[in-house]
Structures are given as C-alpha cells and as structure tokens.
C-alpha positions as CSV (number, residue, x, y, z in Angstrom):
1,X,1.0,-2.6,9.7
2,X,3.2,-3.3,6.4
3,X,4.1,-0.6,4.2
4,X,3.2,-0.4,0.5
5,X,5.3,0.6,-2.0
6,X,3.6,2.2,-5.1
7,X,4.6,2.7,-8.4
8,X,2.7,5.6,-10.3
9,X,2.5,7.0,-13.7
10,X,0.4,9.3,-15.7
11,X,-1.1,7.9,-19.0
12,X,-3.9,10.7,-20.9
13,X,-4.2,12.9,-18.0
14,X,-5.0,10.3,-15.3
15,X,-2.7,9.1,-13.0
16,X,-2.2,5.1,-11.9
17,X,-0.4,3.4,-9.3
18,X,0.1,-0.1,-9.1
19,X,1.8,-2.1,-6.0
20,X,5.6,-2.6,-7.3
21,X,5.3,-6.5,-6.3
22,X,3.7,-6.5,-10.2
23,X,6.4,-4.2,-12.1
24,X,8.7,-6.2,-13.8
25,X,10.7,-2.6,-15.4
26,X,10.2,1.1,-16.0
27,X,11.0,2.0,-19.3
28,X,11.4,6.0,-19.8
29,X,9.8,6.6,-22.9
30,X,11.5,6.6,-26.3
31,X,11.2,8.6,-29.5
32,X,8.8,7.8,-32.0
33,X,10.0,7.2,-35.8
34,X,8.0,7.6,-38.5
35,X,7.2,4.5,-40.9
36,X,8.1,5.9,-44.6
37,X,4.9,5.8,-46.8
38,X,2.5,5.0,-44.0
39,X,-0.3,6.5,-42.7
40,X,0.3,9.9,-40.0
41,X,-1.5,7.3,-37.5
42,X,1.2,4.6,-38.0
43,X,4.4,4.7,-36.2
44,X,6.7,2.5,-34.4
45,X,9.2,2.7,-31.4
46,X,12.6,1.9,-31.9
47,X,13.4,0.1,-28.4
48,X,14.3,-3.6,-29.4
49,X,14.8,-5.8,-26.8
50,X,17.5,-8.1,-26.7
C-alpha cells in the first residue's frame, strides 16, 4: 500500500484536496489593491512574478 500525500485548501466554504504530484507552489494569499476610478468589483493583486 503507497501513501498519498494531499494538499488541501478551503475556497467559499468548501474544502479541496488535491494529490501534491499536481501542485506546482502554494502561494499564501496577498492583499488586494484597489484600481483608482474603477468599479468596487474590480481589483487586482499585486504578486508579480518574476
């Protein structure tokens, strides 16, 4: 018997959990800015890859 390792999260009040063989990273999450002049419903993240 091989042992599975899980990687889980919680995402609008369900939780997920897929095998960690098909998780590249974990990324804690990151503040959201506000977009000047835009709608309340627009916003972007200010995590740029490099």
């Amino acid at each position: 018997m091989t042992e599975q390792q899980i990687c889980t999260f919680f995402l609008k009040g369900v939780y997920f959990g897929l095998d960690v063989q098909h998780v590249q990273e974990v990324i804690r999450p990151q503040a959201i800015t506000r977009v000047p002049l835009a709608p309340p419903d627009i916003a972007v993240a200010n995590y740029i890859r490099t």
